[in-house]
C-alpha positions in Angstrom: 10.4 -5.0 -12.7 10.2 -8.1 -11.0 12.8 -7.9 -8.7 11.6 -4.1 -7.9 8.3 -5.5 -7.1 9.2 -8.2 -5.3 11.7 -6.5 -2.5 8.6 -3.8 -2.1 6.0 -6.7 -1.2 8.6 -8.5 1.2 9.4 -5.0 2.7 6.0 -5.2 4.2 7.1 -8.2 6.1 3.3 -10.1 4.8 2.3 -13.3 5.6 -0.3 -14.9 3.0 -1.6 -17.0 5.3 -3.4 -14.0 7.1 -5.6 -12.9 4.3 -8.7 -14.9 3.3 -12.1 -14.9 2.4 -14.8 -15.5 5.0 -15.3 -19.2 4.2 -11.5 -19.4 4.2 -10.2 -19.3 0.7 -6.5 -18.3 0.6 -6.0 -14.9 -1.4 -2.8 -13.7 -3.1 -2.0 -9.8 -2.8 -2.9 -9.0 -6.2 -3.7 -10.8 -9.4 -2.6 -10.7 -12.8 -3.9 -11.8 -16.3 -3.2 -15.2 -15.4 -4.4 -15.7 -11.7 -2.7 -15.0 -8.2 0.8 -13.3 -7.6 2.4 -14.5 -4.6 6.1 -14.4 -4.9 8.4 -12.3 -6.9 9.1 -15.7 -8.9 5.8 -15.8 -10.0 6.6 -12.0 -11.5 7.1 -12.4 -15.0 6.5 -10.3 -18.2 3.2 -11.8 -18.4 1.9 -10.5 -15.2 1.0 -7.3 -16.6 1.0 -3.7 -14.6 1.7 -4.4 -11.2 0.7 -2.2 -8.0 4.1 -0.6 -6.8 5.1 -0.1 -10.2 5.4 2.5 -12.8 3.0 4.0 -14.2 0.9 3.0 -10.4 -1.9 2.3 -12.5 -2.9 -0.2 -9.8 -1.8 1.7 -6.9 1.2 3.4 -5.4 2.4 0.7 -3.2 2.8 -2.8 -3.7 1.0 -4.1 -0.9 -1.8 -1.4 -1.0 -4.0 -1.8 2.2 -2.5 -5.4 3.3 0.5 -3.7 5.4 -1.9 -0.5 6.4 -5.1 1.0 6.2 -6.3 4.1 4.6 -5.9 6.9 7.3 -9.3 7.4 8.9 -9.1 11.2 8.2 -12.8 12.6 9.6 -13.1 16.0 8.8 -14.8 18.6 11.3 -15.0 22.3 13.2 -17.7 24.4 14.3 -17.9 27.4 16.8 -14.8 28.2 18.7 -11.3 26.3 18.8 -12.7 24.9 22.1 -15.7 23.4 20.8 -14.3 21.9 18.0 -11.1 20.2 20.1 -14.0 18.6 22.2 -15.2 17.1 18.4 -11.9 16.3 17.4 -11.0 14.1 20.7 -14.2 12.8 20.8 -13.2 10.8 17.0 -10.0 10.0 17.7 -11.7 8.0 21.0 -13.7 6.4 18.2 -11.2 5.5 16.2 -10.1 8.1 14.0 -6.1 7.9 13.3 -6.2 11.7 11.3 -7.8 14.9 11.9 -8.7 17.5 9.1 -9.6 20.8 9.9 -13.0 22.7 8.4 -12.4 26.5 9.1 -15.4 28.8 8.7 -16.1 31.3 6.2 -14.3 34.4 7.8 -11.1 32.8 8.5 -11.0 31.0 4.5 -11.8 34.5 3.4 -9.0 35.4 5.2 -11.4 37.9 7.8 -11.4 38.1 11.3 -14.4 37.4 13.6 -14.7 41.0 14.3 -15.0 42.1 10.9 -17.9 43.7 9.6 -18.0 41.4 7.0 -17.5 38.2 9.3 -20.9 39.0 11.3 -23.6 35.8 11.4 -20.5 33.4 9.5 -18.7 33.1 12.7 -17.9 29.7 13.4 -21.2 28.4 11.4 -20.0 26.2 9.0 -16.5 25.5 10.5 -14.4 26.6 13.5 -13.5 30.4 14.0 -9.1 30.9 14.1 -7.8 34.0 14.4 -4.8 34.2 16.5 -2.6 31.4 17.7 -4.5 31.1 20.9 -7.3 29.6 18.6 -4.5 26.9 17.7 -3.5 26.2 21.1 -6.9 25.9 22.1 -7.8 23.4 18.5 -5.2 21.0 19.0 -5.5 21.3 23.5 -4.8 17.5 24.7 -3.8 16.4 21.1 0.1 15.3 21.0 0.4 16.8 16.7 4.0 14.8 16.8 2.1 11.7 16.9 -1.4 12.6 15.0 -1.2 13.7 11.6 -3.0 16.9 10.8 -4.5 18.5 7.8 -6.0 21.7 7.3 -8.8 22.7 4.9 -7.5 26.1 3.8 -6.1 28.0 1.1 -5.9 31.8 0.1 -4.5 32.2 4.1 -2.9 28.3 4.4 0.5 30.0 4.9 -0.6 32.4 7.5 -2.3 29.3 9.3 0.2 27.1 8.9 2.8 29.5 10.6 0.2 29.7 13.5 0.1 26.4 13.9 4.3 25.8 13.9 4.5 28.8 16.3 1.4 26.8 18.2 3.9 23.7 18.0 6.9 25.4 19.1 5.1 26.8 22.0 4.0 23.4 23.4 7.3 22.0 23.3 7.3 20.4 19.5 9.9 20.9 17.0 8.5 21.8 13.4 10.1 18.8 12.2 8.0 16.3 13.3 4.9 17.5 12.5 3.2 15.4 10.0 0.1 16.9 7.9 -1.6 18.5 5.2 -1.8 22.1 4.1 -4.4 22.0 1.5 -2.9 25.4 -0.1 -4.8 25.2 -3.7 -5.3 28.7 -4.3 -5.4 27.8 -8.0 -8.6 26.1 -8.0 -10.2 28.8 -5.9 -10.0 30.9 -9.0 -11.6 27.8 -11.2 -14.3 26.3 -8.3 -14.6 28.0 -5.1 -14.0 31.8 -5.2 -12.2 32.0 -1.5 -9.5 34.0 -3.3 -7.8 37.7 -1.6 -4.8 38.5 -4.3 -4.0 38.1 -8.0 -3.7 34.5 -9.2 0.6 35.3 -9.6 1.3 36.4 -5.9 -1.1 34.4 -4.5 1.0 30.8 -6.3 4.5 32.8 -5.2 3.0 32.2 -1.3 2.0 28.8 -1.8 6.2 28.2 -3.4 7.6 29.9 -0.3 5.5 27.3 1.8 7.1 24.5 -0.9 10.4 25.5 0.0 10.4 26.3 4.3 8.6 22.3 4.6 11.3 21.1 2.3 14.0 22.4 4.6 12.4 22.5 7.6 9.4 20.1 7.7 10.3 17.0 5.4 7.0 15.1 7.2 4.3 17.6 6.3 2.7 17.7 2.5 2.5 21.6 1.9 -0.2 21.4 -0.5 -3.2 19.3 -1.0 -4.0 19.6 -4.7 -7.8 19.5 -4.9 -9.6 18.1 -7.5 -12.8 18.2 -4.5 -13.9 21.5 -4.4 -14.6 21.5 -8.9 -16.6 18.6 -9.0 -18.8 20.3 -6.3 -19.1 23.4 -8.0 -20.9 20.6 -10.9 -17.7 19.6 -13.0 -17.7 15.8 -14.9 -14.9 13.1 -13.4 -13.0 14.1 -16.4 -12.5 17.5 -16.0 -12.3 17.0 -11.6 -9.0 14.9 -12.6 -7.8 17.2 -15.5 -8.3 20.7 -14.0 -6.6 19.5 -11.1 -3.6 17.4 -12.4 -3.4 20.7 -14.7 -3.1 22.5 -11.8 -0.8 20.3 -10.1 1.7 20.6 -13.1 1.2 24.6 -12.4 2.6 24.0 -9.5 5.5 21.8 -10.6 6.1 24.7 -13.0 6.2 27.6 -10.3 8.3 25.0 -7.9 11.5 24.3 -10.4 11.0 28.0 -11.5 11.9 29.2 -8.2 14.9 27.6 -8.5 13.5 24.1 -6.6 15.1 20.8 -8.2 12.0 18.7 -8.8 12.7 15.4 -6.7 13.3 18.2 -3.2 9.6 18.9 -3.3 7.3 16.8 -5.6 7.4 13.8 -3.3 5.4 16.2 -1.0 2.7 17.1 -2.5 -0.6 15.6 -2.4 -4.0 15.6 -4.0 -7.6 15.5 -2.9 -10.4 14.2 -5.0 -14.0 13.3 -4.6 -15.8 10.3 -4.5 -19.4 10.8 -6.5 -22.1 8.3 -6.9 -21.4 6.9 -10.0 -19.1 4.2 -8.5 -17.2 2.4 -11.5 -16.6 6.1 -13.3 -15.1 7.1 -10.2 -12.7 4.2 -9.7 -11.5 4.2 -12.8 -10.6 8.2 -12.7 -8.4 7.4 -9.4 -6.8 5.1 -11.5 -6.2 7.4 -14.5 -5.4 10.0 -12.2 -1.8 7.9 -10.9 -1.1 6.7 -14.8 -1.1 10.4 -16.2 0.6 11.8 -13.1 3.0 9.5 -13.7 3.9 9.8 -16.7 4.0 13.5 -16.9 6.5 13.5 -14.2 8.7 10.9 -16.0 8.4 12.3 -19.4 7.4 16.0 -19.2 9.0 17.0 -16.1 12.1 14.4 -16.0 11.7 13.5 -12.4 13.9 10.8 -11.4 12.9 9.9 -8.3 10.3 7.0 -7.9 8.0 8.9 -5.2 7.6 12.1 -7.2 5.8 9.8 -10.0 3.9 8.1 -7.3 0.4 10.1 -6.9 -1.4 9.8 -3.2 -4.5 11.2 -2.7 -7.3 11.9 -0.4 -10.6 11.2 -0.8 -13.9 12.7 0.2 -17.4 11.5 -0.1 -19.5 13.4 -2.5 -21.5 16.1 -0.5 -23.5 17.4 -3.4 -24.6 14.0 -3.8 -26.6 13.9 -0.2 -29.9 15.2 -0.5 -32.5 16.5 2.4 -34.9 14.3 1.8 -34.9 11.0 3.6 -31.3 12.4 5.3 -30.8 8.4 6.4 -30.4 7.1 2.8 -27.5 9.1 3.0 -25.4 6.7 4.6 -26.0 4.8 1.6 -24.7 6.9 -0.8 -21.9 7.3 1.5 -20.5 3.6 2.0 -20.7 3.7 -1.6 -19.2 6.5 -2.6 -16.5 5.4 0.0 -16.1 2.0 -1.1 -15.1 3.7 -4.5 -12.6 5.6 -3.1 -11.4 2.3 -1.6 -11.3 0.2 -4.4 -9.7 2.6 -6.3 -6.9 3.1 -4.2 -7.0 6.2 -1.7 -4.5 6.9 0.7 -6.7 8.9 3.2 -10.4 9.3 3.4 -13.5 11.2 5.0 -16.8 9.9 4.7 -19.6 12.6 4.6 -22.3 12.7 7.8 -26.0 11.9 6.8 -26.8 15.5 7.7 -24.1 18.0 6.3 -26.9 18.5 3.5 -28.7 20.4 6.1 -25.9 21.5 9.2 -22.9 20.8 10.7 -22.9 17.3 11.5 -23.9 16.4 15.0 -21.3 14.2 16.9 -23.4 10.8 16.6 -23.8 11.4 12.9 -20.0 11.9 12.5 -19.5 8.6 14.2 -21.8 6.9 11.9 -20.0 8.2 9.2 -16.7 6.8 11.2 -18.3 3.5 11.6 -18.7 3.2 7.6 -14.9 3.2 7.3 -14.1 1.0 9.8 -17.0 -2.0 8.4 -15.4 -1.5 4.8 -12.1 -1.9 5.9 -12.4 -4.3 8.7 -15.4 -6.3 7.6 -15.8 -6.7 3.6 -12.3 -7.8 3.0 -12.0 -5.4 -0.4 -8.8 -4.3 1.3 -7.0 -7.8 1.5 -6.3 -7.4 -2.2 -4.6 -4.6 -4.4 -6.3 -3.4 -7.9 -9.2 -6.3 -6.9 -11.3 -4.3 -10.3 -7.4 -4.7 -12.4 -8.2 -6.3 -15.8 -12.0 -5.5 -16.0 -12.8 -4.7 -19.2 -15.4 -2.1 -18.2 -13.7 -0.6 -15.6 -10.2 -0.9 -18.1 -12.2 1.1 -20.6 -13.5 3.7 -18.5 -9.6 4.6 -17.0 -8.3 4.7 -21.0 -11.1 7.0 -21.5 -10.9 9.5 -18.9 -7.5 9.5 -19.8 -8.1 10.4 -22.7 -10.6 13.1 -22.0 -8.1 14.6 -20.0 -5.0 14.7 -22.5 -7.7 17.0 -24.5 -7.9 19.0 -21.9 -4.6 19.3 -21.2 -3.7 20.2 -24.8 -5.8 23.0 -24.8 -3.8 24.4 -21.8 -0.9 24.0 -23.0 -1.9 25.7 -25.9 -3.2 28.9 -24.1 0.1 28.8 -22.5 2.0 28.3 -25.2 3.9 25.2 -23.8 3.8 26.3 -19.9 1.1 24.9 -18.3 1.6 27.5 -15.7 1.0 30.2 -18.1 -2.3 28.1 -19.4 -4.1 27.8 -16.4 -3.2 32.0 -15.6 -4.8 32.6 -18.9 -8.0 30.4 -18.8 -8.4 31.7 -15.3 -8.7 35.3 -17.6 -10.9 33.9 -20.1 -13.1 32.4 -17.8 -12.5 29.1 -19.4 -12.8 27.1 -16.0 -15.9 28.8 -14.8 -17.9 28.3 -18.1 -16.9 24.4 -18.6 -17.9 23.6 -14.7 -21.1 25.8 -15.5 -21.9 23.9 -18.8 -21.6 20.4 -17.0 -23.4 21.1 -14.1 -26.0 22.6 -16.1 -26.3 19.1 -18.3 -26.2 17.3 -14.9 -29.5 19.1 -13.6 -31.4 19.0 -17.4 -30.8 14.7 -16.6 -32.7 15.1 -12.9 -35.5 17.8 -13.7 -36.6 15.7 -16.7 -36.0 12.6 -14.7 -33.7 10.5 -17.0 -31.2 10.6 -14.0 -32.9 9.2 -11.0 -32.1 10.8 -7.4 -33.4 8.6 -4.7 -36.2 10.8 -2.7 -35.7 13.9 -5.1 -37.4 13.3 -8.4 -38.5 9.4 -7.9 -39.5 7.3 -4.6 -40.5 10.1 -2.6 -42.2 8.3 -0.1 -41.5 8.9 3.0 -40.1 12.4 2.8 -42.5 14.1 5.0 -41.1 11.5 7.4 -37.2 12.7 7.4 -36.6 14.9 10.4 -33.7 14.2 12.4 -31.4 16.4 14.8 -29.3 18.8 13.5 -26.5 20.8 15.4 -27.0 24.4 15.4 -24.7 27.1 16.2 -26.0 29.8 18.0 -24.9 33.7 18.1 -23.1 33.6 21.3 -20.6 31.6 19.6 -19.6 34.7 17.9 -19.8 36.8 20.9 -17.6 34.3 22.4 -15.1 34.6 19.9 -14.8 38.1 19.5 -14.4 37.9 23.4 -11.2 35.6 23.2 -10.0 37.6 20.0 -10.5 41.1 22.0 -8.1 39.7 25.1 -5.7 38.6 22.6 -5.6 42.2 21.6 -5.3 44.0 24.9 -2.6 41.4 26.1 0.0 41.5 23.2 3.0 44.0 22.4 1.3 46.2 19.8 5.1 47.6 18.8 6.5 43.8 18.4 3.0 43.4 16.2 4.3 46.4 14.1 7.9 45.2 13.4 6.7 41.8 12.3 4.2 42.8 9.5 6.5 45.7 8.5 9.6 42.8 7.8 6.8 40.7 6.6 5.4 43.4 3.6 9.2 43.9 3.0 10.1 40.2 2.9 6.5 40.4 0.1 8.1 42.7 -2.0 11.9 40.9 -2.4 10.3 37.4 -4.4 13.4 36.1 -3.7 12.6 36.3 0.2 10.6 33.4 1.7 7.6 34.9 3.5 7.7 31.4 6.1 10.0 32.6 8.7 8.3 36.6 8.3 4.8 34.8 8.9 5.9 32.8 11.7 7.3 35.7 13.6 4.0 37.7 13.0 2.4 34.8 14.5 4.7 34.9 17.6 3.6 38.3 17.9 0.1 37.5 18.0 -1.1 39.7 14.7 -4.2 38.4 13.6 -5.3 36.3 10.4 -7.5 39.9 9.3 -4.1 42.0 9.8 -1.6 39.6 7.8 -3.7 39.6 5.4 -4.5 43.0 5.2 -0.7 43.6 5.2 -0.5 41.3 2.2 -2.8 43.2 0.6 -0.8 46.1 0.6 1.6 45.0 -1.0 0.0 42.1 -4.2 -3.4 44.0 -4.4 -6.3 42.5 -4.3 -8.1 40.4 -7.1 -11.8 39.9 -8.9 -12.6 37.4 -11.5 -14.2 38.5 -15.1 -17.7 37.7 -15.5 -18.2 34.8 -17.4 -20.3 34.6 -20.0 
């Protein structure tokens, strides 16, 4: 272990002498039970878990944030692919080093902005794609070789992230250089956030296919973003945020090596997303508990041999059920907070919430605010000169063994419903309704503690003063937007080669029905031909069916 951990820390080429405190104390990359580690002959089997090493308790890297930074990942999109390119160049000016993408609700249903069913959603709470045109336009002026992307999308990720390859291709860039994210979860759309189109079976078989093209063809880009976020908004505890989605990351394992994947091909790629709440040493020491079980179920369970599949990296988000309209500004608070957490506990990637998402889209000087958070933390506290700097607490020790330990119940029960798959689990309690009733029952205990005012919400239920005050801007997005898009989606229409569009979702619905065809390449060439996000789907539909939940009780 020591030498392991000792070639990792040099490999960062580190010099000591650059990290200190303000008032010039020298500190060590990471301490141990009995003081500073600086050299790998100070590594001995007294020194206790180490960051770098299994189980990663203490981080996935040995010099954590000493070598690099956190990517700055600011998450945004609104109206048309035009607007929002003007918002995403405007952050990277500020300082941003990662985009993520928010799509709106038409195009994470799957709809396009000329569906009946898309009208007064256009572009409002993220930016409007339909066609590859809309990706050309996004990422207009953005070199994607060079900036990692990541898109916030699931039950049609594969369809966008064909469009955004065939976008790629078409300025010039080879598929294998683009780096990025597809978050790609549709499991937890079925548990959390109900932007689901086909049965829960299909629907993992497209997110496979998309395992197996980026393992071949695009060994930079992470093909799913496994999101713990999205539950713990719909009301879920820390505990079950990190066991519903480890659980579902497992799935995922599961459906990988049953497709005939060897495990160390794709498990290095895959990533997860959690989110940061408010309660700041709970949510620390999940992260942590998070990379211990991950872990060890890949070591253990799944008999991964390669180092990186055991290693867990995550992106973090700020809470955004946390923020509250009244007194928007003490938002920013609970931000840097919430973010600090995400910090100390060891995120790879993170995206600070604006002070006004509570009430819109955030305008562009409340997204560099949000921006600006980041950058003090990382550049001005110093929490990031040392790895673990909350290793060996006995509080926050306690809390990781016990949200472990929450989550091994959890897990049990799965596996149980599966009878040893936990695959086959997380298909059944999807059935029973077992995910929709524990998020229900916690979120419900969460809102009993603030109506009766045992939990205190800052402006809500206690030191209201001052609310009548809070009115700031917010950016609003008004209903030529949608004109506008239908507009660029009706030229797409008129211009393209409607037999070319009819051969490429024909081969794609066949290439549905053979599951031992990959559907990459068939959506790709749909893409080329400019079918819309609306008709692949559509064509999908035709051939999985479509899917609603049972109503839980």
């Amino acid at each position: 272990m020591a030498s392991s951990w000792g070639e990792s820390y040099k490999s960062a080429q580190l010099r000591d002498a650059e990290f200190e405190t303000l008032s010039g104390m020298k500190l060590a990359p990471v301490y141990g039970p009995n003081g500073p580690i600086n050299f790998v002959n100070d590594v001995s089997a007294d020194s206790g878990e180490l960051p770098g090493e299994y189980p990663y308790t203490r981080g996935p890297y040995a010099s954590m944030y000493r070598s690099k930074l956190w990517t700055m990942r600011m998450f945004a999109g609104f109206g048309t692919a035009v607007d929002t390119n003007h918002r995403f160049l405007e952050m990277l000016n500020a300082g941003s080093n990662g985009l993520s993408t928010a799509f709106d609700l038409p195009t994470l249903m799957g709809r396009d902005s000329d569906d009946p069913k898309s009208e007064g959603e256009v572009g409002k709470c993220g930016v409007a794609i339909d066609t590859v045109e809309d990706m050309l336009d996004l990422f207009d002026g953005i070199d994607v070789s060079k900036v990692t992307t990541s898109m916030t999308i699931n039950s049609p990720a594969p369809i966008i992230l064909a469009m955004f390859i065939q976008a790629a291709q078409e300025r010039g860039i080879n598929r294998c250089v683009l780096g990025g994210t597809l978050q790609n979860d549709i499991l937890k759309e079925y548990q959390a956030q109900k932007e689901f189109r086909f049965p829960p079976r299909p629907s993992v078989r497209l997110v496979v296919d998309t395992f197996r093209y980026c393992a071949i063809e695009m060994p930079k880009w992470h093909p799913i973003s496994v999101s713990g976020y999205h539950i713990r908004e719909a009301g879920s505890t820390a505990a079950q945020e990190l066991a519903f989605t480890l659980a579902n990351g497992f799935g995922y394992v599961e459906a990988g090596v049953a497709a005939g994947m060897d495990i160390d091909s794709f498990v290095p790629n895959l990533s997860f997303f959690f989110n940061s709440h408010i309660d700041f040493f709970e949510e620390i020491a999940k992260f942590r508990a998070a990379r211990r079980i991950w872990a060890r179920w890949m070591k253990e369970r799944y008999k991964a041999k390669n180092p990186r599949s055991m290693q867990l990296r995550f992106h973090t988000q700020t809470s955004g059920v946390s923020l509250t309209a009244q007194q928007p500004e003490v938002n920013i608070v609970r931000t840097a907070l919430e973010a600090l957490a995400g910090v100390m506990g060891g995120t790879q990637s993170l995206h600070t919430n604006s002070m006004d998402e509570v009430l819109a889209l955030p305008t562009q000087r409340a997204a560099r605010i949000a921006l600006r958070t980041q950058q003090v933390i990382g550049y001005e506290t110093g929490v990031a000169n040392v790895a673990d700097p909350l290793g060996g607490s006995y509080y926050v020790e306690a809390l990781t063994d016990e949200i472990e330990a929450q989550a091994e119940a959890i897990f049990a029960h799965l596996d149980d419903l599966g009878s040893g798959s936990m695959l086959e689990g997380i298909y059944a309690a999807i059935d029973n309704g077992y995910f929709v009733d524990e998020i229900a029952n916690a979120s419900y205990q969460i809102e009993k503690k603030i109506s009766s005012g045992k939990r205190v919400v800052v402006g809500v239920n206690s030191f209201t003063e001052g609310n009548d005050e809070s009115q700031i801007p917010i950016l609003v997005v008004g209903e030529e937007v949608e004109a506008e898009q239908r507009r660029r989606l009706d030229k797409v229409k008129s211009q393209r080669n409607d037999a070319e569009l009819i051969r490429a979702l024909m081969k794609l619905q066949r290439a549905a029905l053979d599951p031992l065809q990959n559907t990459m390449p068939f959506l790709i060439e749909a893409a080329r031909a400019r079918a819309t996000v609306g008709e692949v789907m559509k064509a999908l539909e035709e051939v999985f069916g479509t899917w609603s939940e049972s109503t839980a009780i």
